[in-house]
N, C-alpha and C positions, 0 to 999 in steps of 0.2 A: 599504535593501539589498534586493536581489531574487533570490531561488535559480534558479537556471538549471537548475539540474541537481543529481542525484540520482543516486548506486550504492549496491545491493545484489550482493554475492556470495552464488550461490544454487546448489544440488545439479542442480537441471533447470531451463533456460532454456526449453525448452519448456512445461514445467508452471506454470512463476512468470508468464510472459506470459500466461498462459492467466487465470489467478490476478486479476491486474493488470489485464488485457484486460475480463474479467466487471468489474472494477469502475469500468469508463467510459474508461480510456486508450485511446490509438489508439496502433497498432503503426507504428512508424518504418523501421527496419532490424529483420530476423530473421535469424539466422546459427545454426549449431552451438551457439558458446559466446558468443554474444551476442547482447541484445535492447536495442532503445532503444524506448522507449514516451512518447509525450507527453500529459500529466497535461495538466487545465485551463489555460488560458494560456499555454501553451506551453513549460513548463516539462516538462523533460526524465526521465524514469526508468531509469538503464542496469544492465539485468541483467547481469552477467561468472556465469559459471561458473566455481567454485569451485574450485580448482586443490589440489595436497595440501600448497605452500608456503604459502596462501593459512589465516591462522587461522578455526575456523569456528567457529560459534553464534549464536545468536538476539542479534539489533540489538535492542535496545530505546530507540532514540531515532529513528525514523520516523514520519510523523503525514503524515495528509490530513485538508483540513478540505473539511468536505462544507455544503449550505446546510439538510441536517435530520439530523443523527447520528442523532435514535433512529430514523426511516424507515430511512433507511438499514443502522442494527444490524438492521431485521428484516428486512429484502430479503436481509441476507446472509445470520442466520440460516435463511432459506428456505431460501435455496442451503446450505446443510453448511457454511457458513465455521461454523469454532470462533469464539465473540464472548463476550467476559466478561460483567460488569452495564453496566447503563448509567447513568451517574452525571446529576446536573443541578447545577450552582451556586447556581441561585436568581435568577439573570439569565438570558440569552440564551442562554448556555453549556452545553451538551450535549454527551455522547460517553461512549465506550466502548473497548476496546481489543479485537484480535481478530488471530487468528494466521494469518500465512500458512503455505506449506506447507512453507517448510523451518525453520520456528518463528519468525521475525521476529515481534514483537509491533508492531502497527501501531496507535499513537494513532488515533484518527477524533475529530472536535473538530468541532463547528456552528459556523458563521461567518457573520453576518450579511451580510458583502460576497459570498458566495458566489453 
């Protein structure tokens, strides 16, 4: 199976791209209430702006797998991202979780195919 694509509903499509942006996507379309960003291989991230029918709060089942989580938790910790601990397995396995700006909690996960 392969994800093509990805949505989050978020408070500021400007701000979450911005967000997302800093963390290596490339901007696709940018509109008022929407953003498509394409992630590593082409795999798509569609931001919608959050509407008042639209249930809101923090996703907590999002994850990017990056090819070093802990470089990565500190490059963001540089930048101000909020980043929790950073965990290890005991294998190859690394990552951390760390919040974007409208509180989505974002797995980050080391991937050796990366």
């Amino acid at each position: 199976m392969i994800v093509g694509r990805g949505a989050l509903c978020v408070s500021d499509v400007s701000r979450a791209t911005a967000f997302y942006g800093a963390l290596g996507s490339r901007p696709v379309v940018q509109s008022p209430g929407l953003a498509v960003l394409e992630l590593r291989g082409g795999t798509h991230l569609v931001l919608f702006e959050a509407k008042d029918d639209h249930p809101r709060g923090p996703v907590r089942s999002f994850g990017l797998l990056v090819g070093d989580a802990l470089t990565f938790r500190a490059e963001m910790a540089r930048r101000g991202v909020v980043v929790g601990p950073a965990w290890d397995d005991g294998s190859s396995r690394r990552g951390f979780e760390m919040t974007d700006p409208d509180g989505h909690v974002v797995s980050v996960t080391s991937a050796a195919t990366v």
